[in-house]
C-alpha positions in Angstrom: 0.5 9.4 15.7 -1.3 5.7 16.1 -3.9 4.2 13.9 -5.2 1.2 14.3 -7.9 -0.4 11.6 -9.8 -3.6 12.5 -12.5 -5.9 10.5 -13.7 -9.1 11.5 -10.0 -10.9 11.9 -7.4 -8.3 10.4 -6.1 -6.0 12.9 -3.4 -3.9 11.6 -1.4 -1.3 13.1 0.3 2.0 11.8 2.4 4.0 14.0 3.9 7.3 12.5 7.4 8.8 13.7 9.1 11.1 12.0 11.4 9.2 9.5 10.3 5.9 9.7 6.6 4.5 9.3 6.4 0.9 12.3 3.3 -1.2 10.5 1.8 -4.3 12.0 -0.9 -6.8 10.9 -2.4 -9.9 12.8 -4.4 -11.6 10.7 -6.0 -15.8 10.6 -2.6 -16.7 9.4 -0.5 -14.6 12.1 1.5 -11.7 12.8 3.8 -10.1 11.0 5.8 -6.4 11.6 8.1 -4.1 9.6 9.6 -0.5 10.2 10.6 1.1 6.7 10.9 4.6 6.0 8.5 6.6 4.1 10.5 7.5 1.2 11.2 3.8 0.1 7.0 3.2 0.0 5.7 2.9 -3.4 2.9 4.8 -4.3 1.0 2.4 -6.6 -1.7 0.7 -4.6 -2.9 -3.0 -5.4 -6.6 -3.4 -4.3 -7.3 -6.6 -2.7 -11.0 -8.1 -1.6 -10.4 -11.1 0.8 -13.0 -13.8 2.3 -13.1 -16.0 5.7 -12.1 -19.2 3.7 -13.0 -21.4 6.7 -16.4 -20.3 6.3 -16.8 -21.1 2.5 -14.9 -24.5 3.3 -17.2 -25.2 6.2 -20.7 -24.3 4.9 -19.8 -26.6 1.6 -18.9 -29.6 4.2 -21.9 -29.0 6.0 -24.5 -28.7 3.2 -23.3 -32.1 2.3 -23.4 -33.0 5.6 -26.8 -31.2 5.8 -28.3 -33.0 2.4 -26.8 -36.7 3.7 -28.6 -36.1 7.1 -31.7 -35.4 5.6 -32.3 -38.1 3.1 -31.4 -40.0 6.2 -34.2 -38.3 8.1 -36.5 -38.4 5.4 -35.9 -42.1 4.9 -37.0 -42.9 8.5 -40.4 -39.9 8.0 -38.8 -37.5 10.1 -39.5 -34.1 9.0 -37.6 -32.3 11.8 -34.3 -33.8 9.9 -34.7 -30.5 7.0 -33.4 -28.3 9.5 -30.2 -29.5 8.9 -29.8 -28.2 5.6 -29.8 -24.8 6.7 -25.9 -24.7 8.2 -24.7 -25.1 5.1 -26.5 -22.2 3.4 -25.7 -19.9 6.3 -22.1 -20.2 6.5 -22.1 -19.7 2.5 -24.1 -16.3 3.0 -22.0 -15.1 5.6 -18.7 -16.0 3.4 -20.8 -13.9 0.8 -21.6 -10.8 3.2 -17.8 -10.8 5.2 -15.4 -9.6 2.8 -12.5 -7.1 3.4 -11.5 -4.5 1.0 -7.6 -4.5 1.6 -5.1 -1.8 -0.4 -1.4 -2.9 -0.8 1.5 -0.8 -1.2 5.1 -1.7 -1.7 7.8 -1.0 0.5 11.6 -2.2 0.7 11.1 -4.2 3.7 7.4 -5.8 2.4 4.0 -5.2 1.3 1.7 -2.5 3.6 -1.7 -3.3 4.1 -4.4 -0.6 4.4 -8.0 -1.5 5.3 -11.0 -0.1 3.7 -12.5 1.9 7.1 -13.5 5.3 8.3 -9.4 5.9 8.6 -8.4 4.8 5.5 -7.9 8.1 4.0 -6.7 9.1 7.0 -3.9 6.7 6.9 -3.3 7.0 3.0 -3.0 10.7 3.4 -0.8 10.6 6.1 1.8 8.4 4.3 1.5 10.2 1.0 2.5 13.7 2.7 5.6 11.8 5.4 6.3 10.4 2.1 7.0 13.4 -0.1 8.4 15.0 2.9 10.8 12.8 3.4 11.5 12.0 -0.5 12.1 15.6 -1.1 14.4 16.2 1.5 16.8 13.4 0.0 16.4 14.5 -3.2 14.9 17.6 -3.9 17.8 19.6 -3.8 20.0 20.8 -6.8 23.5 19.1 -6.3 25.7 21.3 -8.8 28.5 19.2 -8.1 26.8 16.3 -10.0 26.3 15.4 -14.2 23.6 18.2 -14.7 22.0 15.2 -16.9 21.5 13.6 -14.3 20.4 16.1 -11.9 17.9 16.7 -14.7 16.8 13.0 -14.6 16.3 12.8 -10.6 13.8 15.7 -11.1 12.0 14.0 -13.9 12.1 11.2 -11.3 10.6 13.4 -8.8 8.0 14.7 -11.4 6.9 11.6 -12.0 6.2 10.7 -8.9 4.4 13.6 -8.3 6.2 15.3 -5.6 6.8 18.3 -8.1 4.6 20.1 -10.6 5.4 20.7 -14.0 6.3 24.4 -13.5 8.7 23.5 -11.0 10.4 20.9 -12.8 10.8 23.6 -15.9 12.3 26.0 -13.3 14.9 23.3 -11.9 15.8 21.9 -15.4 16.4 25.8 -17.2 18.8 26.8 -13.8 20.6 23.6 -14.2 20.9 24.1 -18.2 21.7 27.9 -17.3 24.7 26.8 -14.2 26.1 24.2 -16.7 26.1 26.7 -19.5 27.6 29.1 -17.9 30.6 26.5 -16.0 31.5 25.7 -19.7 31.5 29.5 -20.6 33.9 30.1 -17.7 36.3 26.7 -18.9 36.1 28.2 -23.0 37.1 32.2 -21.3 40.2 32.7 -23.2 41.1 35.1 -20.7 41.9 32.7 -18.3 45.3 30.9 -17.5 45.8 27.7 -18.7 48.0 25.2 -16.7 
């Protein structure tokens, strides 16, 4: 699956495989990439509003530009010389008006960008669910073998996160308490040979 959001000079680029999310964003200032896998994107957004800077810088150079020309023009009775306080104004507006609503999540390799389109919770949803996926199948097992405390703490983990309900982490935590309890019963079974 491919995505790709654009507004005014952001372009990025999601491309969904099955373990691994490849995300690329060209921007004003360049072009950067990164393949990470799903289960090492955080979760907790950032919500960024950026402007064209260049057209802020520009429209406050030419409205002095504009107000300089003018006094000239007006100096020497030329009306026509006004129009060149407009500029200015303009570019300031259109720095008003072109913003972009950016999200940013976390990842091990770098920050993901997310545009504020049509596909945004498209893309959002689509990384949430490859994310839990891929989360649960590292960890969403019982391992028996480990310190049932912490067992119990990677499904509070998990629970946290989100990627289990609270019914389901009440399940996993009383057949962990219940396979350690019963272990120890077995090791205490006076019937058993000691070596």
């Amino acid at each position: 699956m491919h995505i790709t959001q654009r507004r005014f000079t952001n372009v990025v680029c999601f491309e969904f495989e099955l373990d691994t999310l490849k995300y690329s964003r060209s921007d004003a200032y360049g072009m950067h990439s990164l393949e990470v896998p799903y289960g090492s994107i955080g979760m907790d957004p950032r919500v960024s509003v950026e402007r064209n800077s260049a057209l802020f810088h520009g429209g406050i150079v030419l409205l002095f530009w504009g107000v300089a020309h003018c006094l000239y023009a007006l100096s020497h009775a030329d009306l026509f010389g006004l129009i060149f306080l407009l500029p200015g104004p303009v570019c300031l507006v259109l720095h008003a008006l072109a913003k972009t609503s950016i999200t940013y999540l976390d990842s091990d390799a770098g920050e993901i960008a997310l545009l504020h389109d049509r596909q945004f919770e498209v893309v959002i949803h689509e990384i949430r669910e490859r994310r839990k996926k891929q989360l649960m199948d590292w960890y969403g097992r019982i391992n028996f073998a480990n310190d049932p405390e912490e067992e119990i703490q990677k499904f509070h983990w998990l629970h946290s996160q989100r990627l289990i309900s609270a019914d389901q982490l009440h399940r996993i935590v009383t057949t962990i308490r219940n396979a350690a309890t019963h272990e120890q019963d077995e090791l205490d079974d006076p019937s058993l040979p000691h070596q």
